[in-house]
C-alpha positions as CSV (number, residue, x, y, z in Angstrom):
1,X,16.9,1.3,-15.7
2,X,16.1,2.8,-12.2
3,X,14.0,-0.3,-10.3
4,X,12.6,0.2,-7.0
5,X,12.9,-2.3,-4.5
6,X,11.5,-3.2,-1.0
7,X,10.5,-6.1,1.2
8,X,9.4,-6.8,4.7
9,X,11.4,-8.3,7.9
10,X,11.8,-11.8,6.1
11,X,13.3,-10.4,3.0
12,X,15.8,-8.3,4.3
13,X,18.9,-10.8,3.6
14,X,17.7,-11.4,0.1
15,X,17.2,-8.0,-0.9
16,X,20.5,-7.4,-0.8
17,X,21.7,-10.3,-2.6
18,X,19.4,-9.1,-5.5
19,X,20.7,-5.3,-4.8
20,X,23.7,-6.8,-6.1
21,X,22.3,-8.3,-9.4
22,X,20.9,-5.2,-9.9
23,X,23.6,-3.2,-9.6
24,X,25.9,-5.6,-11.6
25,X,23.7,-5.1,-14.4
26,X,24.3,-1.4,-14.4
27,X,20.7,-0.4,-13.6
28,X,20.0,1.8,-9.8
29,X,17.6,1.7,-7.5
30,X,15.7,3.2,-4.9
31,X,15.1,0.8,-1.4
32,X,12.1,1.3,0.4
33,X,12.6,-0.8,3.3
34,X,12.7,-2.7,5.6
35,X,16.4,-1.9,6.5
36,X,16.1,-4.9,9.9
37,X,14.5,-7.9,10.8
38,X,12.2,-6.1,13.2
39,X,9.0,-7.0,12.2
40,X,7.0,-4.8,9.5
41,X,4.0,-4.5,8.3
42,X,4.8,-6.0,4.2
43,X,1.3,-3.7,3.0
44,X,3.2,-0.4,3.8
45,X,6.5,-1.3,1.7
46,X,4.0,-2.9,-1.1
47,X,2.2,1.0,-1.1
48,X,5.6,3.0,-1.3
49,X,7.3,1.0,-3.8
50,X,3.9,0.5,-5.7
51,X,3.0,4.0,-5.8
52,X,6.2,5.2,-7.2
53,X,6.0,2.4,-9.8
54,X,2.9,3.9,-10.7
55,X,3.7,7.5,-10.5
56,X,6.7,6.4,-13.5
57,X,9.4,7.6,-10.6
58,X,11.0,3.8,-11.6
59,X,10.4,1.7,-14.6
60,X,9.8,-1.2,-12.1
61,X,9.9,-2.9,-9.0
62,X,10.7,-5.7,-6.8
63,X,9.0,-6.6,-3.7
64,X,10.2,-9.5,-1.4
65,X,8.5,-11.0,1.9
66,X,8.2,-14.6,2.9
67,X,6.6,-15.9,0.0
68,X,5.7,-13.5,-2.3
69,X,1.9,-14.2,-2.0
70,X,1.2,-11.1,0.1
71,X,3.4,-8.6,-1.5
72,X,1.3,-9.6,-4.6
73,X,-1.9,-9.3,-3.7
74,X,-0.7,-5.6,-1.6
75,X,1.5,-4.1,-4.8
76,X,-1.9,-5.1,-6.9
77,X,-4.4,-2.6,-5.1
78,X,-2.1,0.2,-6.3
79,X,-4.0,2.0,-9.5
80,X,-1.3,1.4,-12.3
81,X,0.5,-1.6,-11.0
82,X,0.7,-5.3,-12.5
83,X,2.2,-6.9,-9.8
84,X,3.1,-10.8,-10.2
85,X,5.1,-13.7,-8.1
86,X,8.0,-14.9,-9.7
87,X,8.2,-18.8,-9.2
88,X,10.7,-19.1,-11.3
89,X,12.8,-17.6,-15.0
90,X,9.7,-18.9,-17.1
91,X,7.0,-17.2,-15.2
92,X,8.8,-14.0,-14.7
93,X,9.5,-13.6,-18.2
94,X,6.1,-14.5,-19.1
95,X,5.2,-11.6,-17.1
96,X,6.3,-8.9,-18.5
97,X,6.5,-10.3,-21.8
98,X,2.6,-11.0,-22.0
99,X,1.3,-9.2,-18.9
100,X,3.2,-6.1,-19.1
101,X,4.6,-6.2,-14.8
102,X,5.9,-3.8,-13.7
103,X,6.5,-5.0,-10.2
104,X,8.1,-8.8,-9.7
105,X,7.5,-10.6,-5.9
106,X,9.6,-12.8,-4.9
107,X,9.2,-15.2,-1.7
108,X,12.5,-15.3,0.4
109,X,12.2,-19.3,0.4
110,X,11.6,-20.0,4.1
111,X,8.4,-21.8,3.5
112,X,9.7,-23.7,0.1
113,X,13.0,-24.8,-2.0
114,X,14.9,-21.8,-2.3
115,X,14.5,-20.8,-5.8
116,X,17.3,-19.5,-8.8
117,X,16.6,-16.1,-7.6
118,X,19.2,-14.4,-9.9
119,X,17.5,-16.1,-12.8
120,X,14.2,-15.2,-11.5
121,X,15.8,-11.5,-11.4
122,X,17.3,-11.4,-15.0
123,X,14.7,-13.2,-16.7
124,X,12.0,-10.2,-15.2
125,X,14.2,-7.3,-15.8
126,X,15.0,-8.2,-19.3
127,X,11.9,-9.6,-20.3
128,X,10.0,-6.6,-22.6
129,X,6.1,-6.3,-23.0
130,X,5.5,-7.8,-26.5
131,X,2.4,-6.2,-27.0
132,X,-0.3,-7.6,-29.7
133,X,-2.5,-9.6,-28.6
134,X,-1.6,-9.3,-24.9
135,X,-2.0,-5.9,-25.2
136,X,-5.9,-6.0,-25.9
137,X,-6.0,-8.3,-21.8
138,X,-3.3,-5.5,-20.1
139,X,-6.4,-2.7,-21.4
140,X,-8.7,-5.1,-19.8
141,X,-6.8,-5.2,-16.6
142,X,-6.5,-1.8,-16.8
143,X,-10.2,-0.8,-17.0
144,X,-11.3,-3.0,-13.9
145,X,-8.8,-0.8,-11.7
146,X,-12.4,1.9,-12.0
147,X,-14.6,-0.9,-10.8
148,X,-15.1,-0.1,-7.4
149,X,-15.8,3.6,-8.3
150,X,-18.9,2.5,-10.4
151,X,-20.1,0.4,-7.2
């Protein structure tokens, strides 16, 4: 699987700790920054890694800044992308299995517990879309992306 990854200044350290899991588990990837901890702006990694996500470049992607939060809500404005914060193996999992992500945001843990990150990691990148009934809310999703051109 080819995942994208990015994340801002704060994530830095652990993007390459999960650069490593990703790698272990014999997928590749493509990093979109930050490469320092000079500050970044996180809406301008969100928009690269989102957009190629979306364009099918990578089958998904990881985002990382200091909590997750904003990556989310960034990644999200992207036409095409299901972006969702990974709290922890359940929720990530969940994610992909009933909400069809394609991009998982992680928080690097300065303003909580750190979390099981490698779980988080695994349980997101094997996790498959079960379709069914959650397919019938991802089409829903899906049509409110044209909203603001109807406005």
């Amino acid at each position: 699987m080819r995942i994208a990854i990015g994340g801002d200044h704060w994530g830095v350290g652990l993007k390459k700790d999960i650069i490593e899991l990703i790698t272990g588990a014999g997928h590749s990837y493509e990093d979109f920054g930050c490469y320092t901890t000079e500050p970044v702006d996180y809406p301008d990694i969100a928009q690269k890694v989102g957009e190629a996500v979306a364009r099918g470049d990578f089958e998904l992607g990881i985002l990382i800044c200091s909590n997750g939060v904003g990556m989310s809500i960034a990644a999200n404005k992207v036409k095409g992308i299901r972006a969702a914060l990974g709290c922890d193996a359940a929720s990530a999992r969940q994610a992909r299995q009933h909400n069809d992500a394609n991009i998982l945001c992680l928080g690097t843990g300065r303003e909580a517990e750190p979390k099981p990150v490698a779980e988080i990691v695994n349980a997101f990148l094997t996790g498959q879309f079960e379709g069914g009934r959650h397919q019938r809310r991802v089409d829903k999703i899906k049509a409110m992306e044209g909203w603001l051109r109807r406005v």
